[in-house]
C-alpha positions as CSV (number, residue, x, y, z in Angstrom):
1,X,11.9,2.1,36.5
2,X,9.4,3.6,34.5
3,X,11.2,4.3,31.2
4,X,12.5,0.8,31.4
5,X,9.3,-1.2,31.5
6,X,8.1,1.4,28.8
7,X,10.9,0.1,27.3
8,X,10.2,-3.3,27.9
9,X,6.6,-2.7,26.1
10,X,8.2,-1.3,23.0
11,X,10.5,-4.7,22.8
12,X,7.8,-6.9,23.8
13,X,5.4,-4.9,21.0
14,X,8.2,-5.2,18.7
15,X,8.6,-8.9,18.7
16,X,5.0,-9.8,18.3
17,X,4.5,-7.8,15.3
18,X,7.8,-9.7,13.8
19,X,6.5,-13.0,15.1
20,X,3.3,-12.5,13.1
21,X,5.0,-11.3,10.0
22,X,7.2,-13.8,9.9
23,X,4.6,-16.2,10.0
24,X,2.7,-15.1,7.9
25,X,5.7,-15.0,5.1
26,X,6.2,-18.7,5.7
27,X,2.7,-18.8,4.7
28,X,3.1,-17.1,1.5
29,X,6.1,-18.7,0.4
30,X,4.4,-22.3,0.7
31,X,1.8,-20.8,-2.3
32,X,4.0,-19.6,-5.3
33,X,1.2,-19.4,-7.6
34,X,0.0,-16.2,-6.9
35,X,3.5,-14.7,-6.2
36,X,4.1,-15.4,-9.8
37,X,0.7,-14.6,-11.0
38,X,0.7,-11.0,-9.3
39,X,4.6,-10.6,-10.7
40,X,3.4,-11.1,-14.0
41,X,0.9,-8.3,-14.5
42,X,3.2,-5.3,-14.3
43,X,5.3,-6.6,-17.3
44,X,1.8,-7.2,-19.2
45,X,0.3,-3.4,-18.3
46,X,4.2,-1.8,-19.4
47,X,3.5,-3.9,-22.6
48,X,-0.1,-2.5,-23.1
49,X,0.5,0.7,-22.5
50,X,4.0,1.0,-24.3
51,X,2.1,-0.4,-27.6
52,X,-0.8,1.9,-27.2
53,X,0.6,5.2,-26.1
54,X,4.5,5.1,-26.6
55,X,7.3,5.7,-24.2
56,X,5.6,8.5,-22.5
57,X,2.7,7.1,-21.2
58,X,4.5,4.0,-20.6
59,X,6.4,5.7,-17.4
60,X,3.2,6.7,-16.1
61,X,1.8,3.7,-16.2
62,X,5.0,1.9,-14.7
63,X,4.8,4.5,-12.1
64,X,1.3,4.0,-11.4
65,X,1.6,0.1,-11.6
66,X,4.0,0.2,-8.2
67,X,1.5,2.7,-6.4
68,X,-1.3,0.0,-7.2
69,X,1.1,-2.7,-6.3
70,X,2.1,-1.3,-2.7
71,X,-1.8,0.0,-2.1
72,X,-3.9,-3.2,-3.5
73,X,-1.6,-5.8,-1.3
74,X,-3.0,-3.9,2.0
75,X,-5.8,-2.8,1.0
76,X,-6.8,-5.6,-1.0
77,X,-5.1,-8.4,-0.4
78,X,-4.5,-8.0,3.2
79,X,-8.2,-7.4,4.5
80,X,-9.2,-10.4,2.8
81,X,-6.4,-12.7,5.0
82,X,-7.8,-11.0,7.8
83,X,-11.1,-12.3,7.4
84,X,-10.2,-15.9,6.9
85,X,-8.4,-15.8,10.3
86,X,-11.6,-14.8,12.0
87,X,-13.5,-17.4,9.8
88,X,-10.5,-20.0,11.1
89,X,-11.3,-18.9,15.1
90,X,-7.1,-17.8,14.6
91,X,-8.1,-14.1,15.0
92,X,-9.5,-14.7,18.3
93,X,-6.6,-16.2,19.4
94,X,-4.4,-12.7,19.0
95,X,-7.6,-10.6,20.5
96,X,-7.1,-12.6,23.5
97,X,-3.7,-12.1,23.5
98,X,-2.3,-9.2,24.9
99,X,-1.4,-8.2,21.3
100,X,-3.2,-4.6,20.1
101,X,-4.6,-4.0,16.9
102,X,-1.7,-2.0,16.2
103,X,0.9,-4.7,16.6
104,X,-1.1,-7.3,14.3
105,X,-1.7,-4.6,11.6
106,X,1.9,-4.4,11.0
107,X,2.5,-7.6,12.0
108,X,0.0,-9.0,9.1
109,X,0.9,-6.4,6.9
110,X,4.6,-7.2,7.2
111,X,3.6,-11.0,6.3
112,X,1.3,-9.3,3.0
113,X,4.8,-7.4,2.0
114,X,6.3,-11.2,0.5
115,X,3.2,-10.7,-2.3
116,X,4.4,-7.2,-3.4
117,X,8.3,-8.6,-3.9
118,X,8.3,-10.0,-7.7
119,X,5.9,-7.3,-8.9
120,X,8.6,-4.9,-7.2
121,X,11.0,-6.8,-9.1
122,X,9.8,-6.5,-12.3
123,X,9.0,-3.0,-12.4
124,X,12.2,-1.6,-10.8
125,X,14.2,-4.3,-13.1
126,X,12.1,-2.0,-16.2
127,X,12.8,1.2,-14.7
128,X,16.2,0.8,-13.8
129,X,17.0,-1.7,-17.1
130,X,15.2,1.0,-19.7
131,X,17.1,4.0,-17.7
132,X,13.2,5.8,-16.6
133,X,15.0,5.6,-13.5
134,X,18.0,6.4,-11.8
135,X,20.3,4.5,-8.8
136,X,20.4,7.4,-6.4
137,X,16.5,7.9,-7.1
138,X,15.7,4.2,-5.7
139,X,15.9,5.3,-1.6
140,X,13.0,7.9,-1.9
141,X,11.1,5.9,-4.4
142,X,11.3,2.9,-2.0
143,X,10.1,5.0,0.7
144,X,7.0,6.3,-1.1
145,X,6.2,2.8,-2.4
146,X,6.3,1.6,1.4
147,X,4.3,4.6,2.7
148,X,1.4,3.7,0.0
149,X,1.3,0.6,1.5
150,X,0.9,1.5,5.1
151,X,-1.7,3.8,3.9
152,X,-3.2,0.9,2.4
153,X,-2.5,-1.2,5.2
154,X,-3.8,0.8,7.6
155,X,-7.4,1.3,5.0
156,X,-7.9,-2.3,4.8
157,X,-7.4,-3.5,8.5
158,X,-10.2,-0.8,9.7
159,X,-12.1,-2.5,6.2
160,X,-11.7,-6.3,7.6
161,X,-13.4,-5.6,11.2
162,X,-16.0,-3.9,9.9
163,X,-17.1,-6.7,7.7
164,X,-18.3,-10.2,8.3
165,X,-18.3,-12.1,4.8
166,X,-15.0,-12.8,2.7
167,X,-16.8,-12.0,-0.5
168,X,-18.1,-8.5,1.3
169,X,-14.8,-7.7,2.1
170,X,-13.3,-8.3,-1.1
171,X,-16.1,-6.2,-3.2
172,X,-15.1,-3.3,-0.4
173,X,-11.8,-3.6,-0.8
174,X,-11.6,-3.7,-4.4
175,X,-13.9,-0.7,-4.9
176,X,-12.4,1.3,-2.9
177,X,-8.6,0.8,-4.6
178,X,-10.1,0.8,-8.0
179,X,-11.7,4.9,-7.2
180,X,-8.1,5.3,-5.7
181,X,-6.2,3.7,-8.8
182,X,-8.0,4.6,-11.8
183,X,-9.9,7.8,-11.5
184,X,-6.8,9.8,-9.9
185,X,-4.3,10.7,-11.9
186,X,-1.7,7.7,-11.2
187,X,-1.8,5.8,-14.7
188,X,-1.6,9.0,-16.7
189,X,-0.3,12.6,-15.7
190,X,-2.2,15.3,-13.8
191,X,-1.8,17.7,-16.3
192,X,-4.5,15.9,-18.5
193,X,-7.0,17.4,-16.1
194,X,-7.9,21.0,-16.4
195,X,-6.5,23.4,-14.4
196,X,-9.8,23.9,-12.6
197,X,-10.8,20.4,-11.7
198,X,-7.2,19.4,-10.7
199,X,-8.3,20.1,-6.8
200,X,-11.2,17.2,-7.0
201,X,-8.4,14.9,-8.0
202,X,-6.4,15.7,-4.7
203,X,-9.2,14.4,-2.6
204,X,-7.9,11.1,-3.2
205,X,-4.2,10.4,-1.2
206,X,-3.0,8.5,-4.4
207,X,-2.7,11.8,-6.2
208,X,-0.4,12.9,-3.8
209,X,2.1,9.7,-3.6
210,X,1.7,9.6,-7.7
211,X,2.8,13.3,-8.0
212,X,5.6,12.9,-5.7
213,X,7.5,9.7,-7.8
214,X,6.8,11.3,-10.3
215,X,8.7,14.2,-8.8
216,X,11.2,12.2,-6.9
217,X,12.1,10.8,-10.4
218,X,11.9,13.8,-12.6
219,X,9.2,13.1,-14.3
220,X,7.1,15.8,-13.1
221,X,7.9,19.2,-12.1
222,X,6.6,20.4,-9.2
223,X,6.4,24.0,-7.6
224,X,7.1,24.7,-3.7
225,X,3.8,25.1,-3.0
226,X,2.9,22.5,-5.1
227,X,5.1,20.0,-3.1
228,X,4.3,21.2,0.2
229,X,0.7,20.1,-0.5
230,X,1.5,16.8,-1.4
231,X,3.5,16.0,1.3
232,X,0.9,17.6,3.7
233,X,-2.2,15.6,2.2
234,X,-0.2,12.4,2.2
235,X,0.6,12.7,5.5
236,X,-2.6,14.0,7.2
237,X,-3.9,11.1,5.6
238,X,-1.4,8.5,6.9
239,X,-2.4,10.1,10.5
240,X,-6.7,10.0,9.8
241,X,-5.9,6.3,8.9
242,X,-3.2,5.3,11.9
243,X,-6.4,7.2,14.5
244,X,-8.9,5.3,12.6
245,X,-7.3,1.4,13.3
246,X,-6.6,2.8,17.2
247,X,-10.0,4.5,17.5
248,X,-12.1,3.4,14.9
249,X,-11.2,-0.3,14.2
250,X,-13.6,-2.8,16.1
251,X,-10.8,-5.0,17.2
252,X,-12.5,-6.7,20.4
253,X,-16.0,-6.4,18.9
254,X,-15.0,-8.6,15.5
């Protein structure tokens, strides 16, 4: 009896967080504007970069560009929804509701994902079109791209019910995934840093997703040890963030 009304929570979980995303697409695919606006800038950055410094750099940046893509729609993009629900009395609505903060996290993050699609588009179509990337690579690189933006996700949720103003929200949110997009080494490779300062770099997760596809698509070289870190920062991040929305996150108080 017990396992099957566990059971029944999981399902019941399950089909609010889908019910929410799925609302949420419908939502974004009534305002194409910025679909196509967002699509548009990775094409312009592989452009920049290419003309400024050649083929080389031009990976990195591609690279870079679908780390920034998957990070910036949740921890950008998706804080600032969040906050015009609660301005629109609809957040109150799903905190009455027997829905957790959990279940509308991934709920309104699966609704964000429709704003990542035709900059994912793009930059795959480059990478697999210019051959900086292979088929069999795609599966791993996908699955980095959507761990970034749970990190994300998960960042800008605990972000949104800490804050009261949209424009507060939004200077937050966009500091803290510029410090994790530019100063890192995601748009250029780590080995531009000195040996010696390469640690200060790892403080910030995006190191560790850039350095892996990179690595995933043999662009970097990494060692054992090496690789071991990166997939051990990445993921003691993922779990500080997933403890900070179920601890942390001031879901009843917002």
């Amino acid at each position: 009896m017990e396992t099957t009304s566990r059971a029944y929570g999981v399902a019941a979980g399950l089909r609010k967080t889908f019910g929410l995303a799925y609302a949420q697409t419908l939502i974004g695919l009534r305002n194409l504007y910025p679909l196509i606006s967002v699509g548009l800038i990775p094409g312009a950055l592989y452009l920049m970069f290419f003309l400024v410094g050649g083929q080389e750099l031009s990976q990195h940046v591609l690279y870079g560009a679908l780390i920034a893509q998957a990070l910036g729609a949740g921890l950008v993009s998706m804080p600032q929804f969040i906050v015009i629900h609660r301005d629109r009395r609809l957040l109150d609505m799903y905190i009455a509701s027997p829905m957790g903060p959990l279940s509308y996290m991934f709920g309104f993050a699966g609704g964000r994902l429709i704003y990542m699609l035709p900059g994912m588009v793009i930059l795959f179509s480059i990478l697999l079109g210019f051959g900086f990337m292979q088929l069999h690579n795609l599966p791993a690189t996908l699955l980095i791209v959507l761990v970034t933006f749970a990190l994300g996700s998960m960042i800008g949720f605990t972000i949104a019910t800490y804050t009261k103003s949209l424009f507060v929200t939004g200077a937050v949110s966009n500091i803290l995934n510029s410090l994790f997009m530019m100063l890192p080494p995601v748009m250029y490779p780590l080995a531009i840093i000195p040996d010696r300062y390469q640690w200060l770099a790892f403080l910030a997760p995006t190191t560790a997703v850039a350095e892996l596809i990179r690595w995933v698509n043999n662009l970097a070289e990494l060692t054992s040890g090496r690789l071991t870190l990166c997939i051990l920062l990445l993921a003691a991040w993922l779990l500080a963030c997933l403890a900070m929305v179920l601890f942390k996150s001031r879901w009843r108080e917002v």
